[in-house]
C-alpha positions in Angstrom: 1.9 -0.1 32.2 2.7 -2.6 29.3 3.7 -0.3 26.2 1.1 -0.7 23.0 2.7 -2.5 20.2 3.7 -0.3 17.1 2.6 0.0 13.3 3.8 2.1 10.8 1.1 2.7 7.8 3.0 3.6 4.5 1.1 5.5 1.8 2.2 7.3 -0.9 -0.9 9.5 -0.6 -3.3 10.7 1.9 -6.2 9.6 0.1 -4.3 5.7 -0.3 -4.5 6.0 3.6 -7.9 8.0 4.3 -9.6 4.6 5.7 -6.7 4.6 8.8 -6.3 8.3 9.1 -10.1 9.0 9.7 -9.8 6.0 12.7 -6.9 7.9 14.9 -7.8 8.5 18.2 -5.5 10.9 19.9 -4.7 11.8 16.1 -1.6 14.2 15.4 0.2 15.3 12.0 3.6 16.4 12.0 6.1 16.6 9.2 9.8 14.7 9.1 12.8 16.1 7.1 11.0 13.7 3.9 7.2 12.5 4.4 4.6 13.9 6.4 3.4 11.7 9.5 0.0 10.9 11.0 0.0 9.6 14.7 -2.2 8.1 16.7 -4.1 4.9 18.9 -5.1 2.1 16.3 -6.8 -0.5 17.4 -5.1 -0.6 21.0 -2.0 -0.4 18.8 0.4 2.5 18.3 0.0 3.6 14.7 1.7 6.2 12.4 0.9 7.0 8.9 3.8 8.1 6.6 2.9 10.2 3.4 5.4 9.8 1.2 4.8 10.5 -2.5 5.3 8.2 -5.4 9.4 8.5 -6.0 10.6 6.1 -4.5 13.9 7.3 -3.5 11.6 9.9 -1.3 9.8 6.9 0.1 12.8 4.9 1.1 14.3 8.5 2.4 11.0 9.4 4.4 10.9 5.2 5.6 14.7 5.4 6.8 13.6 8.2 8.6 11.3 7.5 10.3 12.6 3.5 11.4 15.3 5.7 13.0 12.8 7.7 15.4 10.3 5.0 16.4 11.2 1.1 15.2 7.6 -0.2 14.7 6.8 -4.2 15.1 5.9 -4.1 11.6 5.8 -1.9 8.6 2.3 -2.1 6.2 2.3 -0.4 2.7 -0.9 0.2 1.5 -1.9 1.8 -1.9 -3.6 1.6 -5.0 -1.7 -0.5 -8.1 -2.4 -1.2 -11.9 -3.3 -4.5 -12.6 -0.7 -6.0 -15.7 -2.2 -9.5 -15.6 -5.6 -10.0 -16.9 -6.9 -12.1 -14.4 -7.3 -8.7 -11.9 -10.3 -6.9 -11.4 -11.0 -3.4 -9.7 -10.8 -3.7 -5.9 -8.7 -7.1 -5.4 -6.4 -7.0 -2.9 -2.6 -8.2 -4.1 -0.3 -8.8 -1.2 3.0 -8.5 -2.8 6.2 -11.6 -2.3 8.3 -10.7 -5.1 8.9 -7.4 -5.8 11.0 -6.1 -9.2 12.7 -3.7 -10.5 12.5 -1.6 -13.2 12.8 2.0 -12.1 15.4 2.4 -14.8 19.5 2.9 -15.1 21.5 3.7 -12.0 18.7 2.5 -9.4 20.4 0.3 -6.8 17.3 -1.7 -5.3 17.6 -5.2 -5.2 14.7 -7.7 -6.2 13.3 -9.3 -2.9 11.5 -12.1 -2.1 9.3 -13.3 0.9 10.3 -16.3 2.5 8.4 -19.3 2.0 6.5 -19.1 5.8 6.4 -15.6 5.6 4.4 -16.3 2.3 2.3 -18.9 3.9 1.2 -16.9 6.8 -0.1 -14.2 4.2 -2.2 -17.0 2.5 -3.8 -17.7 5.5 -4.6 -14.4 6.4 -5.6 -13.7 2.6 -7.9 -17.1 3.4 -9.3 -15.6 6.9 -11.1 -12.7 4.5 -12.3 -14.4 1.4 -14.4 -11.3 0.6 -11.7 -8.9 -0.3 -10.7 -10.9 -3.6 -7.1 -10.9 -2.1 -4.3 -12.9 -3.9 -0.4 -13.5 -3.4 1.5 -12.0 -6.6 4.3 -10.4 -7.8 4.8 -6.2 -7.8 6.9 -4.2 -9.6 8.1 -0.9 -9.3 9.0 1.8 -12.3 9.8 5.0 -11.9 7.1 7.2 -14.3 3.3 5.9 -14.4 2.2 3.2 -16.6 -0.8 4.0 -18.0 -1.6 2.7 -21.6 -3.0 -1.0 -21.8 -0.1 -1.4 -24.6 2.6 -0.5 -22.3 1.2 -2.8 -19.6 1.1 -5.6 -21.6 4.9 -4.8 -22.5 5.7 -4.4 -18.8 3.4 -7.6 -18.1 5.6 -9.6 -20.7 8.9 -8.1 -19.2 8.1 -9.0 -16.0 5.6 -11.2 -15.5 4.5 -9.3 -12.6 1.1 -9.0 -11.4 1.0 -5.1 -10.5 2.9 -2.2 -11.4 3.3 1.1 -9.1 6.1 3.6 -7.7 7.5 2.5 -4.8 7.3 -1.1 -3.5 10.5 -2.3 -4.2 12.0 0.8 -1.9 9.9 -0.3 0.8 10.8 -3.9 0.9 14.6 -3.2 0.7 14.6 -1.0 3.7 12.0 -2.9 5.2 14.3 -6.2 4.3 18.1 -4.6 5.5 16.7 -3.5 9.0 14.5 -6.9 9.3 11.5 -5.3 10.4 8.0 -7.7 9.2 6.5 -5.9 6.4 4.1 -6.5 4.4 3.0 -4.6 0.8 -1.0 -4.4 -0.1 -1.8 -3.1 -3.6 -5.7 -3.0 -4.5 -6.4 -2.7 -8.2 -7.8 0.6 -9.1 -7.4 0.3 -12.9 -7.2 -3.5 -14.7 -5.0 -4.6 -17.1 -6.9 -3.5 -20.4 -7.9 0.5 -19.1 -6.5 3.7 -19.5 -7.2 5.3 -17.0 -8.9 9.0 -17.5 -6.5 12.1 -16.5 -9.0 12.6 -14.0 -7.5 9.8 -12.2 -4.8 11.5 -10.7 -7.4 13.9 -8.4 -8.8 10.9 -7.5 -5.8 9.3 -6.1 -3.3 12.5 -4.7 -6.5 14.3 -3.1 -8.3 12.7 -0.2 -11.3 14.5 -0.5 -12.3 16.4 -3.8 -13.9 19.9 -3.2 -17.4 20.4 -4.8 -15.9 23.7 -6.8 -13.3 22.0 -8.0 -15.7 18.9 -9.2 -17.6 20.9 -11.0 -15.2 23.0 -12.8 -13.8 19.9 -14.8 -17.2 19.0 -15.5 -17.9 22.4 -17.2 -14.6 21.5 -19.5 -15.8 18.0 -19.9 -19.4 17.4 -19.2 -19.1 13.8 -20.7 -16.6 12.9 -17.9 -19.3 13.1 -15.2 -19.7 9.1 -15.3 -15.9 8.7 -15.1 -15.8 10.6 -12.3 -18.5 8.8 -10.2 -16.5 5.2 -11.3 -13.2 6.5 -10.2 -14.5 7.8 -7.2 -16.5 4.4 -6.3 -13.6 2.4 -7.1 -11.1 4.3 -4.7 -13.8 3.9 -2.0 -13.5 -0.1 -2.6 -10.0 0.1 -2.9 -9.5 2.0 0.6 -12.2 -0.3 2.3 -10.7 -3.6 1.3 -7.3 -2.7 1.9 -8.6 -1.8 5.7 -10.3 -5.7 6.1 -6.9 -7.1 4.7 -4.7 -4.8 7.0 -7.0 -5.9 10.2 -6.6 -9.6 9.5 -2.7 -9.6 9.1 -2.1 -7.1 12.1 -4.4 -9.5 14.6 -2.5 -12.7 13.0 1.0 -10.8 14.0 0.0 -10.2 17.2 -1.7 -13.7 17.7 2.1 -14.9 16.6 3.9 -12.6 18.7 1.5 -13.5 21.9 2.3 -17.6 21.0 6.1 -16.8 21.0 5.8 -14.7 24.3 3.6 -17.9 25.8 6.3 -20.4 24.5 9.3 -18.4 25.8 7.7 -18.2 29.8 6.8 -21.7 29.7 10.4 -22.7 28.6 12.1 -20.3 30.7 
């Protein structure tokens, strides 16, 4: 019986990854020494979710980890990012090829960058779902949230990055050293201009948000009852997107790997 390829989701949160947990078949949840894993069939495929948390140093920890037990055909970080340039809205899809940074003194990841056909196969599968407002750009990572519009622009300025979040540039040095395919797909959740309500953070860390709870921070802040809808909606359009990009580049991997299989019977 010919073995199912294999996948490994990173998230930093459940909720980042809701979209691919909720399609599992044959789903399981176990925990490593870092991370917590979710396992199961994928699309014919293998899959595993790692929940990491937003240090990086956990992330690379729980990724090393888990490369170690089961080395996948490719590794696919999906999250939810800041927008620093302007040109971003809520919902598009950035598939990261130069990743920075600027977690701060004493960090010892390396900036990476994509190789130039590894960059041109994402543009054509960014191309193959024109719906999903997806884009190649530049991520970096920092250590503490950036949340003010004036320490975005600063960051923007620094860095000339496109999105900022907490552990991209772990993921692509692990990903890079042990050369496993990866690839790194940050939707927008909060532009370049917004400050993002407190709120946000229940959003984002819970995957689903009990009723009791909802309406307990409406009773401190009645006003916030809009916010919440917004940042609920735009987490929805986050996840979905980040599923149609996901589809598209794990079916152009395989329809690589399965030309490269063809090519090496015929020659052999």
């Amino acid at each position: 019986m010919r073995e199912l390829p294999k996948i490994l989701f990173v998230a930093a949160t459940e909720s980042d990854a809701l979209q691919f947990i909720s399609r599992l078949d044959n789903s399981r949840t176990y925990k490593q020494k870092v991370g917590l894993v979710h396992g199961g069939i994928w699309h014919y495929t293998s899959a595993k979710c790692l929940i990491t948390g937003h240090n990086p140093d956990a992330t690379a920890a729980a990724l090393r980890e888990a490369i170690q037990v089961d080395k996948p055909l490719a590794i696919v970080s999906i999250g939810f990012g800041s927008a620093l340039s302007s040109a971003l809205n809520v919902g598009d899809v950035v598939v990261g090829v130069k990743f920075q940074n600027q977690i701060g003194l004493g960090s010892q990841y390396r900036n990476v960058t994509l190789q130039a056909p590894i960059q041109d196969m994402m543009r054509r599968v960014i191309r193959s779902v024109p719906g999903i407002g997806g884009l190649l750009g530049s991520i970096v990572t920092v250590f503490d949230p950036v949340r003010a519009p004036s320490e975005k622009m600063k960051l923007h300025m620094e860095t000339q990055a496109d999105v900022v979040d907490q552990s991209a540039i772990a993921i692509a040095n692990i990903a890079d050293d042990e050369k496993i395919p990866f690839v790194v797909a940050r939707s927008i959740f909060d532009m370049s201009d917004e400050r993002v309500p407190e709120l946000e953070r229940y959003v984002r860390e819970k995957a689903k948000l009990s009723s009791s709870r909802i309406i307990g921070k409406l009773a401190v802040n009645p006003a916030r009852i809009f916010s919440l809808r917004e940042l609920l909606s735009r987490a929805k359009l986050c996840r979905e997107r980040l599923e149609v990009f996901t589809e598209a580049f794990w079916n152009a991997l395989l329809e690589g790997r399965e030309t490269a299989d063809v090519k090496t019977e015929k020659s052999s």
